[in-house]
PyMOL CGO cylinders between C-alpha atoms (Angstrom):
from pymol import cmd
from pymol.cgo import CYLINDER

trace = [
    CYLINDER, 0.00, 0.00, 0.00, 1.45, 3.64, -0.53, 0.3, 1, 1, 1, 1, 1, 1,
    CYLINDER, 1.45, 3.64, -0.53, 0.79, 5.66, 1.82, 0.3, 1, 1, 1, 1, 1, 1,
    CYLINDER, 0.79, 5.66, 1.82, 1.43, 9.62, 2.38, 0.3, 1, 1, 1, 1, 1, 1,
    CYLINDER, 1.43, 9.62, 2.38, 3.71, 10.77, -0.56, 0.3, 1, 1, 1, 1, 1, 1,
    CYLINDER, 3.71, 10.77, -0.56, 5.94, 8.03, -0.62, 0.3, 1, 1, 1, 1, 1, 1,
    CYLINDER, 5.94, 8.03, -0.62, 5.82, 7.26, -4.72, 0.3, 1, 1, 1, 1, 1, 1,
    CYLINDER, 5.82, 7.26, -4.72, 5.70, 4.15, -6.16, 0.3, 1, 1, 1, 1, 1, 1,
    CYLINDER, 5.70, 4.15, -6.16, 8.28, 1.70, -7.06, 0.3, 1, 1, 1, 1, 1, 1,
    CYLINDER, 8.28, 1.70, -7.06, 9.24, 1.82, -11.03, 0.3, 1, 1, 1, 1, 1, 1,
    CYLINDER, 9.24, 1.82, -11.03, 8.09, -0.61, -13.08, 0.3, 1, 1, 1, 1, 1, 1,
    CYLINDER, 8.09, -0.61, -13.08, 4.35, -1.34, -12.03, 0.3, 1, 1, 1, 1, 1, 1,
    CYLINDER, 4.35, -1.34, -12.03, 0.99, -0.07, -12.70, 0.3, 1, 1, 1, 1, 1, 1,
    CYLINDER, 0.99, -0.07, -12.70, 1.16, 2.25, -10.10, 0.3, 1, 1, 1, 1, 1, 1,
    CYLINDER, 1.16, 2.25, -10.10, 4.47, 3.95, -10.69, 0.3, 1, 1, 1, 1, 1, 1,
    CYLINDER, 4.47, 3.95, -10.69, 2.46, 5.08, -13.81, 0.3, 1, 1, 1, 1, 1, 1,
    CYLINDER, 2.46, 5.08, -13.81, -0.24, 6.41, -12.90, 0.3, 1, 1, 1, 1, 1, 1,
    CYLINDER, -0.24, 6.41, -12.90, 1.84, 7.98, -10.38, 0.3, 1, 1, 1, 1, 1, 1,
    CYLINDER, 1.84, 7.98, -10.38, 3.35, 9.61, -13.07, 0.3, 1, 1, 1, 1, 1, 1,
    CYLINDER, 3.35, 9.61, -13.07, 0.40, 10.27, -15.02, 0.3, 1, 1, 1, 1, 1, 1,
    CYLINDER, 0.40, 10.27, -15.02, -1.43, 12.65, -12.29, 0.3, 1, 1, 1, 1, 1, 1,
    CYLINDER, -1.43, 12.65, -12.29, 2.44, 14.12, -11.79, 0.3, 1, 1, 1, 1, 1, 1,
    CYLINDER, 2.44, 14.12, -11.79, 2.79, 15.13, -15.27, 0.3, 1, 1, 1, 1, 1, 1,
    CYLINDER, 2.79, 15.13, -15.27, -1.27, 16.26, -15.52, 0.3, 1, 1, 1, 1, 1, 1,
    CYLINDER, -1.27, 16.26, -15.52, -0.42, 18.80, -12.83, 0.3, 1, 1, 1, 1, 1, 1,
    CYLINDER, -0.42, 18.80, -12.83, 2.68, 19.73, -14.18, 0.3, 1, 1, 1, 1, 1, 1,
    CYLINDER, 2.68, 19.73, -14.18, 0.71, 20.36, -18.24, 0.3, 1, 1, 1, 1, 1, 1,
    CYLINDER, 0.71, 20.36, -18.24, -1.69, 23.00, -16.71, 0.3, 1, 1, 1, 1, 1, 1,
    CYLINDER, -1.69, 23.00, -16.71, 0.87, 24.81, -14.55, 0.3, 1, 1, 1, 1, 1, 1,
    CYLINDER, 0.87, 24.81, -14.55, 2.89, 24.87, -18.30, 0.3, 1, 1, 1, 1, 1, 1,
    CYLINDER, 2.89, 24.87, -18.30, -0.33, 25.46, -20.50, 0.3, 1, 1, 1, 1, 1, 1,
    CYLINDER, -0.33, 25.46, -20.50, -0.94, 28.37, -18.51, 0.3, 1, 1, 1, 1, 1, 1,
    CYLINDER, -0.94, 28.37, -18.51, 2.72, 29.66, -18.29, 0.3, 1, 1, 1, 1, 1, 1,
    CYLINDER, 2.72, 29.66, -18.29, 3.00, 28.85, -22.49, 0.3, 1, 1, 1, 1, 1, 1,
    CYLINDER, 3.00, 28.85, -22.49, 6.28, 26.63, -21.91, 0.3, 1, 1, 1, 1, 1, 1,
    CYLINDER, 6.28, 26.63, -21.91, 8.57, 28.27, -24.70, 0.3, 1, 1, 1, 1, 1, 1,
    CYLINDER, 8.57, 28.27, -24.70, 8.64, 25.49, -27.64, 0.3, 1, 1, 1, 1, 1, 1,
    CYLINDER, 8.64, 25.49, -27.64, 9.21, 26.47, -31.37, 0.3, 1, 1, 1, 1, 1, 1,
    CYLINDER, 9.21, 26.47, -31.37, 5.61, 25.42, -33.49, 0.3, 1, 1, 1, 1, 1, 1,
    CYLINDER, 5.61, 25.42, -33.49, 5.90, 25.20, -36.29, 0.3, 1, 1, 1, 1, 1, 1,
    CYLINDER, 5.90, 25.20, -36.29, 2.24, 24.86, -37.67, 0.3, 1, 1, 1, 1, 1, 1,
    CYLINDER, 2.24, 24.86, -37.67, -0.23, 22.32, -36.77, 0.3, 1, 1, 1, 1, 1, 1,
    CYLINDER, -0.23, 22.32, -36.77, 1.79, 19.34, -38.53, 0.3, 1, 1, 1, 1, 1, 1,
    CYLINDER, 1.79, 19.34, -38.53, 5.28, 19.55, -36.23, 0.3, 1, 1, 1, 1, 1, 1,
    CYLINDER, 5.28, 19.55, -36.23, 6.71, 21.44, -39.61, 0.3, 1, 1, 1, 1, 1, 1,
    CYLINDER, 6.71, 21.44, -39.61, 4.77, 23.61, -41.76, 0.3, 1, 1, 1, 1, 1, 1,
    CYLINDER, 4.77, 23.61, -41.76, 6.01, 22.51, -45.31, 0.3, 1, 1, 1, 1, 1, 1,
    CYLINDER, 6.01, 22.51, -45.31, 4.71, 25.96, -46.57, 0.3, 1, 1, 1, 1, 1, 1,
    CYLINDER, 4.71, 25.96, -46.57, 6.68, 28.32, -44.43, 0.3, 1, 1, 1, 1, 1, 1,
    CYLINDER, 6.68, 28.32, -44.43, 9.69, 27.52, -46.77, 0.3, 1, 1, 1, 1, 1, 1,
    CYLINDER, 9.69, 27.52, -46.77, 13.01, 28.62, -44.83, 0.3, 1, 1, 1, 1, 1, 1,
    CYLINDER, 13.01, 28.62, -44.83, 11.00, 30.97, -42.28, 0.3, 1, 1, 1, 1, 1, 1,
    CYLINDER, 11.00, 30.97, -42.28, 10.72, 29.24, -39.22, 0.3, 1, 1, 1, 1, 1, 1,
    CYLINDER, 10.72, 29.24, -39.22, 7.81, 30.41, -36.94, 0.3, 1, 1, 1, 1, 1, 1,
    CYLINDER, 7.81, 30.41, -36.94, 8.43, 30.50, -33.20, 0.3, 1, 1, 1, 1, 1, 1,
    CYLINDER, 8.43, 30.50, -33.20, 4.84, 30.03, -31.15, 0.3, 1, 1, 1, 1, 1, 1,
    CYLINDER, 4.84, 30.03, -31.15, 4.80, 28.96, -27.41, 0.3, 1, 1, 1, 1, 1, 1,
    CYLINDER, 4.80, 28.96, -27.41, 4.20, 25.14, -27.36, 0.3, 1, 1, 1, 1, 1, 1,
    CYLINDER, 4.20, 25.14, -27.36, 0.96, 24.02, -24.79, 0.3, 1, 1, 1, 1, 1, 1,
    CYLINDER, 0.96, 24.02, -24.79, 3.40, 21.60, -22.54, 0.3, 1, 1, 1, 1, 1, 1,
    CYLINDER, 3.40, 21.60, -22.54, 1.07, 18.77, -23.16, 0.3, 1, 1, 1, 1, 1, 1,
    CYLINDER, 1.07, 18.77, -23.16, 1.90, 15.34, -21.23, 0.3, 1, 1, 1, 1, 1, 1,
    CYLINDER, 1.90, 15.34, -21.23, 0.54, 12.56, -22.28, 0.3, 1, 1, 1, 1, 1, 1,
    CYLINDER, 0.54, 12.56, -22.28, 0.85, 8.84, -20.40, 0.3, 1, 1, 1, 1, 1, 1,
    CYLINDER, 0.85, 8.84, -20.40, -0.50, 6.40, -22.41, 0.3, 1, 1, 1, 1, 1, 1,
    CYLINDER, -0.50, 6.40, -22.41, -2.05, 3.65, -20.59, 0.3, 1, 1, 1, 1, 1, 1,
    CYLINDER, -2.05, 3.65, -20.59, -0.89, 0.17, -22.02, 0.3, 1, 1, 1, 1, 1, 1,
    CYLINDER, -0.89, 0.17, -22.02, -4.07, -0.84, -24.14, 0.3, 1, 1, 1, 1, 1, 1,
    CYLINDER, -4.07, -0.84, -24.14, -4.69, 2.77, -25.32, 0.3, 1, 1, 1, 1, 1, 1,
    CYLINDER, -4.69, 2.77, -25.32, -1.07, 2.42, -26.98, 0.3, 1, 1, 1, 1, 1, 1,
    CYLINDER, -1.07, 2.42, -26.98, -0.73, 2.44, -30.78, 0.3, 1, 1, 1, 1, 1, 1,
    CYLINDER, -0.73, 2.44, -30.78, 2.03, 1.50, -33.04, 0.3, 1, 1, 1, 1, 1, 1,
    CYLINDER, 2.03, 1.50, -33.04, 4.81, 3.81, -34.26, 0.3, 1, 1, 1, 1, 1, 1,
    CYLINDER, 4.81, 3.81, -34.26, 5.03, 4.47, -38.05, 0.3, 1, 1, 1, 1, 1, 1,
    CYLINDER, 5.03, 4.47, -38.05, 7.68, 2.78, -39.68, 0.3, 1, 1, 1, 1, 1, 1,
    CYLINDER, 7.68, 2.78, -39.68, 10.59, 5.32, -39.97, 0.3, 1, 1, 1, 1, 1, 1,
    CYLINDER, 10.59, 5.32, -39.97, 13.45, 5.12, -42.21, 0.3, 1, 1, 1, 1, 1, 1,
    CYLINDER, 13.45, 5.12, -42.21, 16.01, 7.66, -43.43, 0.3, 1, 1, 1, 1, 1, 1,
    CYLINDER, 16.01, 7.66, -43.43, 19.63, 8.65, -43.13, 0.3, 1, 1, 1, 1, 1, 1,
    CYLINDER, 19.63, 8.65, -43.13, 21.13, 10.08, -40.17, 0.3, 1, 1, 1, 1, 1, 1,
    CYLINDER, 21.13, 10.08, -40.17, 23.24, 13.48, -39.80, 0.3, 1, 1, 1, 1, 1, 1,
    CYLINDER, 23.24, 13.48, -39.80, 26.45, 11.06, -40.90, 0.3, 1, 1, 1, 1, 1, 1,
    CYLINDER, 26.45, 11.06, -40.90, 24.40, 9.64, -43.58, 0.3, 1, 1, 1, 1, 1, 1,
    CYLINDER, 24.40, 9.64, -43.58, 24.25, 6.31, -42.86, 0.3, 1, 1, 1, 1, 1, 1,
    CYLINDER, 24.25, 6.31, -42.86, 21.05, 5.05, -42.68, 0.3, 1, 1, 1, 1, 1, 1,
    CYLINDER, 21.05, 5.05, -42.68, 18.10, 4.70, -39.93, 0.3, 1, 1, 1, 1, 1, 1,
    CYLINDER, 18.10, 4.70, -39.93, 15.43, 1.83, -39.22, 0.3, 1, 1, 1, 1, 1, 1,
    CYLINDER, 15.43, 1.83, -39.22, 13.56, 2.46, -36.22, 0.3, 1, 1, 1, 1, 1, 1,
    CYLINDER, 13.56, 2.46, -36.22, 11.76, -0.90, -36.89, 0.3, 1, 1, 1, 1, 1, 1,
    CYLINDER, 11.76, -0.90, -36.89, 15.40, -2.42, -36.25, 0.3, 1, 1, 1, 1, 1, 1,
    CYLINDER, 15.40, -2.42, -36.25, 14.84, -1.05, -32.54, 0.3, 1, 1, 1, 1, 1, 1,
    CYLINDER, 14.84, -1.05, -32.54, 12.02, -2.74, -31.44, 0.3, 1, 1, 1, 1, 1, 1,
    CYLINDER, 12.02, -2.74, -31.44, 12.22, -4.75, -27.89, 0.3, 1, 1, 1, 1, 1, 1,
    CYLINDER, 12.22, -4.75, -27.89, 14.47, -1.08, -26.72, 0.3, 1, 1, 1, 1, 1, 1,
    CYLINDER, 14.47, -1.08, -26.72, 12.47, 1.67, -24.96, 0.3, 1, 1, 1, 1, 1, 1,
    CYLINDER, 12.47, 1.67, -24.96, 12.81, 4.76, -27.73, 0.3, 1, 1, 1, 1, 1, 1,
    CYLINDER, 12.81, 4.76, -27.73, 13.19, 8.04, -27.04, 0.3, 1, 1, 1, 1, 1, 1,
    CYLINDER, 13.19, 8.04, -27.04, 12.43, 9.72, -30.45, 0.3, 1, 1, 1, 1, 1, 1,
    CYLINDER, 12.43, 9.72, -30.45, 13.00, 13.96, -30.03, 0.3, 1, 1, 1, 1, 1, 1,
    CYLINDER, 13.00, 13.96, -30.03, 12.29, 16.09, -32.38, 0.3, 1, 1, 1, 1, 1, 1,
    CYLINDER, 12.29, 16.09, -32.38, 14.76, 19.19, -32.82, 0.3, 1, 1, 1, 1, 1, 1,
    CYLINDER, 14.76, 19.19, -32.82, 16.26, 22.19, -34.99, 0.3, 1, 1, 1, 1, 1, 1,
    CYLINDER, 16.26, 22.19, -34.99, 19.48, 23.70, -34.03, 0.3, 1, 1, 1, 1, 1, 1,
    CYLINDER, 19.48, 23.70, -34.03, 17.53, 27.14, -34.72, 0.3, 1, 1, 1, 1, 1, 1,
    CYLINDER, 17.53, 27.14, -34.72, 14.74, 25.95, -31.77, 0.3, 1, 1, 1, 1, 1, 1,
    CYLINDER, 14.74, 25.95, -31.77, 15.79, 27.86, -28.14, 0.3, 1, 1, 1, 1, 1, 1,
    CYLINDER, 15.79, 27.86, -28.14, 14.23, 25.54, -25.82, 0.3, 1, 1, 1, 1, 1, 1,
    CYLINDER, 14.23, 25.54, -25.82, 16.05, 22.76, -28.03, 0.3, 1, 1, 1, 1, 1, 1,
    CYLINDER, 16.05, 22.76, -28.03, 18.84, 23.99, -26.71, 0.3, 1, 1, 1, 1, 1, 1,
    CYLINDER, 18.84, 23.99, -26.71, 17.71, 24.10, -22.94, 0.3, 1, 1, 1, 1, 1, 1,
    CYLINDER, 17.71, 24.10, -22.94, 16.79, 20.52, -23.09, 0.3, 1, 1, 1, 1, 1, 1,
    CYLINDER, 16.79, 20.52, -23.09, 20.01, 18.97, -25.23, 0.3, 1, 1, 1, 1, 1, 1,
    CYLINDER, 20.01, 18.97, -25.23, 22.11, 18.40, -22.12, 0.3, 1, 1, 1, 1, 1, 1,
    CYLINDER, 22.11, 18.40, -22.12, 18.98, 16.89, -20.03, 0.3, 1, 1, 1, 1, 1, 1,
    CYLINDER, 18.98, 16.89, -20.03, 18.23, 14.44, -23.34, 0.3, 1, 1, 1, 1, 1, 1,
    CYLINDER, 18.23, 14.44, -23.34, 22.20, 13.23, -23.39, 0.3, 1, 1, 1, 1, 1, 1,
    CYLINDER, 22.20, 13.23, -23.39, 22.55, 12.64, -19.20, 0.3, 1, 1, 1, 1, 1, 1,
    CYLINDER, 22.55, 12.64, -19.20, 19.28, 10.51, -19.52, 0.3, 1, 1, 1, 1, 1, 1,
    CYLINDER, 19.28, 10.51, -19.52, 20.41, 8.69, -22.39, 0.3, 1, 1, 1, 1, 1, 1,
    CYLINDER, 20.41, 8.69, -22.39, 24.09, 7.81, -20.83, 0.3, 1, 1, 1, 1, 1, 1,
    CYLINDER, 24.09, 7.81, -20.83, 22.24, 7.36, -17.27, 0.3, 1, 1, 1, 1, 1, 1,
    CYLINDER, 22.24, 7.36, -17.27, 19.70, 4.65, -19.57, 0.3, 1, 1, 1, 1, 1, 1,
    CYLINDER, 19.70, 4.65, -19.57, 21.11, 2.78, -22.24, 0.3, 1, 1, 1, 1, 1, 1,
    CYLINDER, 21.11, 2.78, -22.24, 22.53, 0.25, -19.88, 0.3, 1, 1, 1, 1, 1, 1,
    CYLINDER, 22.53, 0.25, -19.88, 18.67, -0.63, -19.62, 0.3, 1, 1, 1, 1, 1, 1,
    CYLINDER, 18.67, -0.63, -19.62, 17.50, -1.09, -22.96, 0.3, 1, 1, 1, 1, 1, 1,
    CYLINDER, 17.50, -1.09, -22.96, 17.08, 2.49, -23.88, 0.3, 1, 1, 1, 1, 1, 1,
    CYLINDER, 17.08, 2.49, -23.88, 17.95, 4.07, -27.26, 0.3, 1, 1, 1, 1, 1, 1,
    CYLINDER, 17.95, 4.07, -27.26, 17.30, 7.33, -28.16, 0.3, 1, 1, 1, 1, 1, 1,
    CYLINDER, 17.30, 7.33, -28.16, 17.36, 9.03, -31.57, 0.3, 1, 1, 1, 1, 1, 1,
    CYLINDER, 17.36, 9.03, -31.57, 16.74, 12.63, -32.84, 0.3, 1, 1, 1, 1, 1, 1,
    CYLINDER, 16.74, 12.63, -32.84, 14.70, 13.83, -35.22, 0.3, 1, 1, 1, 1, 1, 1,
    CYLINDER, 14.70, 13.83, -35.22, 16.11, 16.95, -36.94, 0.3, 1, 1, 1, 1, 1, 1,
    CYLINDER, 16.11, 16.95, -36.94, 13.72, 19.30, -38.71, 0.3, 1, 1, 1, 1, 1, 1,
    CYLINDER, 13.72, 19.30, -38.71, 13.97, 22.32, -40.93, 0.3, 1, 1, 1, 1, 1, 1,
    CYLINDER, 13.97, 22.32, -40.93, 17.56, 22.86, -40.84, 0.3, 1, 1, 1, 1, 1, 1,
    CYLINDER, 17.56, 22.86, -40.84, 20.80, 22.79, -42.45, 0.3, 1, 1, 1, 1, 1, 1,
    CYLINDER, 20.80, 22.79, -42.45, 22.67, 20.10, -42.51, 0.3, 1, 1, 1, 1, 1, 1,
    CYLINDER, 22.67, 20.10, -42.51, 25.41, 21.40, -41.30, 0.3, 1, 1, 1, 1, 1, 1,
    CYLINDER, 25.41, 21.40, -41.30, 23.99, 23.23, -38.47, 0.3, 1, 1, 1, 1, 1, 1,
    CYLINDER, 23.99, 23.23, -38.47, 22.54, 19.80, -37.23, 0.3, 1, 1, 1, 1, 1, 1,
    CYLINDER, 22.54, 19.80, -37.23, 25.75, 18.62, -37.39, 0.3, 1, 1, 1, 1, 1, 1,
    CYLINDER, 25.75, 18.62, -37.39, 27.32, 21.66, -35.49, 0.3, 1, 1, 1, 1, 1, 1,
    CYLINDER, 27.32, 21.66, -35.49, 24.65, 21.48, -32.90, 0.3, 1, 1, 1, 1, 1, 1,
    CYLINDER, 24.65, 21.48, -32.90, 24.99, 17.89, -32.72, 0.3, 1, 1, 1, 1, 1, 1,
    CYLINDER, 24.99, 17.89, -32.72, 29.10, 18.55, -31.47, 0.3, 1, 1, 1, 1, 1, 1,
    CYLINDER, 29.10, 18.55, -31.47, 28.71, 21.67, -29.62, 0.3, 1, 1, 1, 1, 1, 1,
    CYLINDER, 28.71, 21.67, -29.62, 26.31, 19.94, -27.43, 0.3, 1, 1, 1, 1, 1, 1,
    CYLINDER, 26.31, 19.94, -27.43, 28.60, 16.61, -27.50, 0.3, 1, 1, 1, 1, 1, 1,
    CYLINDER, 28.60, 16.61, -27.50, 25.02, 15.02, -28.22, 0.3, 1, 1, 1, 1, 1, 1,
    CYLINDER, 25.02, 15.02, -28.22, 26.16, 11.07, -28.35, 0.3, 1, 1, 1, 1, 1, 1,
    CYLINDER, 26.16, 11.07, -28.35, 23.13, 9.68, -30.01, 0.3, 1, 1, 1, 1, 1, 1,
    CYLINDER, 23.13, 9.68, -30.01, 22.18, 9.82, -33.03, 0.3, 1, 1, 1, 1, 1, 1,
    CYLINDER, 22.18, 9.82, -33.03, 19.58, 11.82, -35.17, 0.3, 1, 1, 1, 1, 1, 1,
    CYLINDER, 19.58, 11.82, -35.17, 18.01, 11.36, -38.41, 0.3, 1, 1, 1, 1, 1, 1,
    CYLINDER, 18.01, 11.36, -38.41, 17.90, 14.15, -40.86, 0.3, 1, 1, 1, 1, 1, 1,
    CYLINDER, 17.90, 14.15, -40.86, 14.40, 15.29, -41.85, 0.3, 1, 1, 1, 1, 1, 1,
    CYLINDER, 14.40, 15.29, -41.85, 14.27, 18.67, -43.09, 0.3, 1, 1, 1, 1, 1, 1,
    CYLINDER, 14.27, 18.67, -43.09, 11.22, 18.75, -44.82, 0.3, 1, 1, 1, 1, 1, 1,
    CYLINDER, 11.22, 18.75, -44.82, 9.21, 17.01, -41.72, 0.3, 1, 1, 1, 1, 1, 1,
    CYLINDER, 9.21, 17.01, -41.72, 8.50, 13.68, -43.31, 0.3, 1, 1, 1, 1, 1, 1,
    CYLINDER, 8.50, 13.68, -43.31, 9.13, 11.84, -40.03, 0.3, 1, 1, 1, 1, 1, 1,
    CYLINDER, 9.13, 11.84, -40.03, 6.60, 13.79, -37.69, 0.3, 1, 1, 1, 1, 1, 1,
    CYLINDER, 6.60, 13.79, -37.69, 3.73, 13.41, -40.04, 0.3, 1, 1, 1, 1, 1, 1,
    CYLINDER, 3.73, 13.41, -40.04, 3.56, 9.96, -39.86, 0.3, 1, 1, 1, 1, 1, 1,
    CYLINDER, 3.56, 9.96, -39.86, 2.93, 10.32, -36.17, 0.3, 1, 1, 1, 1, 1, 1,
    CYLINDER, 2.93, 10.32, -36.17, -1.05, 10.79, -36.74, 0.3, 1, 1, 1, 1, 1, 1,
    CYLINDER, -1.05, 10.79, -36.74, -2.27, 9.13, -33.77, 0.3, 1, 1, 1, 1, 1, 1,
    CYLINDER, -2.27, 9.13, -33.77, -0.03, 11.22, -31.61, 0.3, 1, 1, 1, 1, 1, 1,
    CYLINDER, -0.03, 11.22, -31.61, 1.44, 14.27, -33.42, 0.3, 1, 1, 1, 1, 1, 1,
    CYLINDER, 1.44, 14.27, -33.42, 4.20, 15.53, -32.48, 0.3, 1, 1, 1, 1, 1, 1,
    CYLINDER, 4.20, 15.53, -32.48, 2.75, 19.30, -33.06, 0.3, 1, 1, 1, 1, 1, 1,
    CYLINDER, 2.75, 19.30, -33.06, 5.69, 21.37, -31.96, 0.3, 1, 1, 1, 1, 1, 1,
    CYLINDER, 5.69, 21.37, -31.96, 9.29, 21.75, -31.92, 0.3, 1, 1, 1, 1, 1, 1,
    CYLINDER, 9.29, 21.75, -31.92, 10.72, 20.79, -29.45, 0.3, 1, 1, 1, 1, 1, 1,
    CYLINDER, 10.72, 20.79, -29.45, 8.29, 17.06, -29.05, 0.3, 1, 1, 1, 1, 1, 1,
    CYLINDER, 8.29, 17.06, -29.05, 9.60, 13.52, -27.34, 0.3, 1, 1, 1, 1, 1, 1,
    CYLINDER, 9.60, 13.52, -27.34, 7.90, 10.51, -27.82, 0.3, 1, 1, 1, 1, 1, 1,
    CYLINDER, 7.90, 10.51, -27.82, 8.44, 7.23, -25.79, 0.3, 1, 1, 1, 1, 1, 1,
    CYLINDER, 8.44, 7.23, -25.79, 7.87, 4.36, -27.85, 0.3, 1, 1, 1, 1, 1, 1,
    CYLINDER, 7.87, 4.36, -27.85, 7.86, 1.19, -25.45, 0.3, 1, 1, 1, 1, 1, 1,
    CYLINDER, 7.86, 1.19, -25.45, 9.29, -2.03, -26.32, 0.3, 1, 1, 1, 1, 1, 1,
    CYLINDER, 9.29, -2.03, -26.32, 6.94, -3.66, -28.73, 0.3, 1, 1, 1, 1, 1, 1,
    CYLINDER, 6.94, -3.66, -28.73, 7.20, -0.76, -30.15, 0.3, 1, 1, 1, 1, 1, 1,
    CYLINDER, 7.20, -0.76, -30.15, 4.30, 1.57, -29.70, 0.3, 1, 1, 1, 1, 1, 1,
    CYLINDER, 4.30, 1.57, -29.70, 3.70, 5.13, -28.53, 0.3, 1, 1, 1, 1, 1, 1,
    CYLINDER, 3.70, 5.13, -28.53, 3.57, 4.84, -25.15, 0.3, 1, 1, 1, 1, 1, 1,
    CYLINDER, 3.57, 4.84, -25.15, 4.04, 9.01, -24.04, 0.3, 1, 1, 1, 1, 1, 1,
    CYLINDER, 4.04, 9.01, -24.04, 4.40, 12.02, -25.66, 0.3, 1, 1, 1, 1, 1, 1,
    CYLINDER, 4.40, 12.02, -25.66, 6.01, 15.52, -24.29, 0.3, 1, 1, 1, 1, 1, 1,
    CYLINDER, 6.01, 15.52, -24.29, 5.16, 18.89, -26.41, 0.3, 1, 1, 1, 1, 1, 1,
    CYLINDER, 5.16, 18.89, -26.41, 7.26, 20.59, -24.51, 0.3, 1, 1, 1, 1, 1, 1,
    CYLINDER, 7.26, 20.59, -24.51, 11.44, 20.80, -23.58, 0.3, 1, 1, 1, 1, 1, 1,
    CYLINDER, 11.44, 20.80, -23.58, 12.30, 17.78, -21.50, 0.3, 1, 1, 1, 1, 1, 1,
    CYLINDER, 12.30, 17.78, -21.50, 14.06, 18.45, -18.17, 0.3, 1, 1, 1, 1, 1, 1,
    CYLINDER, 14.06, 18.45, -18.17, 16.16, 14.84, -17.00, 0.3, 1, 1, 1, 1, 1, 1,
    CYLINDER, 16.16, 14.84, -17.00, 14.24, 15.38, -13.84, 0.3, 1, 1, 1, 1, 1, 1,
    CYLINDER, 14.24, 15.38, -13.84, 10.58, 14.21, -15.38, 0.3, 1, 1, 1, 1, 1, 1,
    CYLINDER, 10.58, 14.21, -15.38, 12.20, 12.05, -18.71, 0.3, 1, 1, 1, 1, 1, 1,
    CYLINDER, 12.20, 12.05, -18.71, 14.23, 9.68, -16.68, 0.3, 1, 1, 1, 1, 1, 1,
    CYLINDER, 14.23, 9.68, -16.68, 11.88, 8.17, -14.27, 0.3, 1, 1, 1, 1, 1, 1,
    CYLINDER, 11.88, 8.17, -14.27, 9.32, 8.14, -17.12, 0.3, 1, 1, 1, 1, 1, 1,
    CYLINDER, 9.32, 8.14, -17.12, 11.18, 6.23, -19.53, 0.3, 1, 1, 1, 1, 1, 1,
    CYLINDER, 11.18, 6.23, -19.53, 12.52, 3.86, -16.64, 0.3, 1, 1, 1, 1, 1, 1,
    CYLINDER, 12.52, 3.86, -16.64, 9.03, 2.70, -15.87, 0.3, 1, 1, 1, 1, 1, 1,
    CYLINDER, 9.03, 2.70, -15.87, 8.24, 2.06, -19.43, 0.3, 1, 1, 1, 1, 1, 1,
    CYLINDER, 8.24, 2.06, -19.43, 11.48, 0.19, -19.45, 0.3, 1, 1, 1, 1, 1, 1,
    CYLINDER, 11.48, 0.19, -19.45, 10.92, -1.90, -16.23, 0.3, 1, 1, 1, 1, 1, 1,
    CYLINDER, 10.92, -1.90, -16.23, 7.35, -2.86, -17.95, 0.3, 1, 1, 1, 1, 1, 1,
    CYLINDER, 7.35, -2.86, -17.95, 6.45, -6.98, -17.86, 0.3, 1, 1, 1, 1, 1, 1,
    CYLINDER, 6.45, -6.98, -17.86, 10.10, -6.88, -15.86, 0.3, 1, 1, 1, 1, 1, 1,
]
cmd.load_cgo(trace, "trace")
């Protein structure tokens, strides 16, 4: 039994919906506040805006997904900032952590350093992460990508391919994290900047799932 505000332990049903009233709470405070994130349109990238990016305050949704409410990721393919290429299908039975990003983005910025400590504090686990970079040069991806000694790595999408095959849950906003669980399906989504603080213990419980 839990009792007072002890939390639960990681990994069962409870830990989630822990979790899940956590991050409800947390969505209003940051609806209200308009957490910064970079919009682009309704579609993640607005295909239209040419090379104008449009900055709009993202609404910090949070979104838990509750096991049988899950659908399954698109299949996404495509070459990486190195150019070698990308099958996220080739991932399944890993936790994913699939972040969408531009180099041009501020709060991108803010969160690059929380993405890369929960990715080296995870991967032990069965956690992979990979970018998704939108509407930028290639070279500035690849800048970004050493300036912020980001280890992962990121596919290159400049046109916004990738986050329009996300219908059931779009990724709306720049920056956007998904959490695809291990038989691969969407399992949360974050329109917002990630701090390690709230990613880490999310994607542990999706990892310690069935465990």
């Amino acid at each position: 039994m839990i009792q007072g505000n002890v939390p639960p332990k990681f990994g069962t049903r409870a830990s989630l919906d822990h979790l899940r009233g956590v991050v409800v709470t947390a969505a209003c405070i940051l609806a209200i506040a308009a957490s910064a994130g970079c919009s682009t349109g309704t579609d993640a990238v607005d295909q239209a805006a040419g090379s104008n990016n449009r900055f709009v305050a993202g609404d910090g949704t949070v979104q838990i997904l509750k096991v049988r409410d899950r659908k399954a990721a698109p299949r996404v393919t495509g070459k990486l900032l190195d150019g070698t290429e990308f099958d996220l299908g080739a991932r399944r039975g890993s936790v994913v952590v699939v972040n969408f990003w531009g180099s041009w983005c501020a709060p991108c910025r803010a969160e690059a350093a929380d993405l890369e400590a929960v990715y080296v504090q995870t991967k032990d686990a069965g956690v992979a992460f990979v970018g998704v970079n939108v509407k930028d040069k290639l070279s500035s991806a690849q800048a970004f990508q050493r300036t912020k000694k980001i280890t992962y790595p990121s596919l290159y999408d400049r046109t916004g391919r990738i986050a329009l095959q996300f219908r059931d849950t779009p990724p709306n906003s720049i920056p956007a994290t998904l959490v695809l669980d291990r038989q691969g399906r969407v399992a949360a989504l974050m329109r917002k900047a990630v701090t390690a603080a709230e990613l880490r213990p999310l994607v542990t419980a999706i990892a310690a799932e069935g465990s």
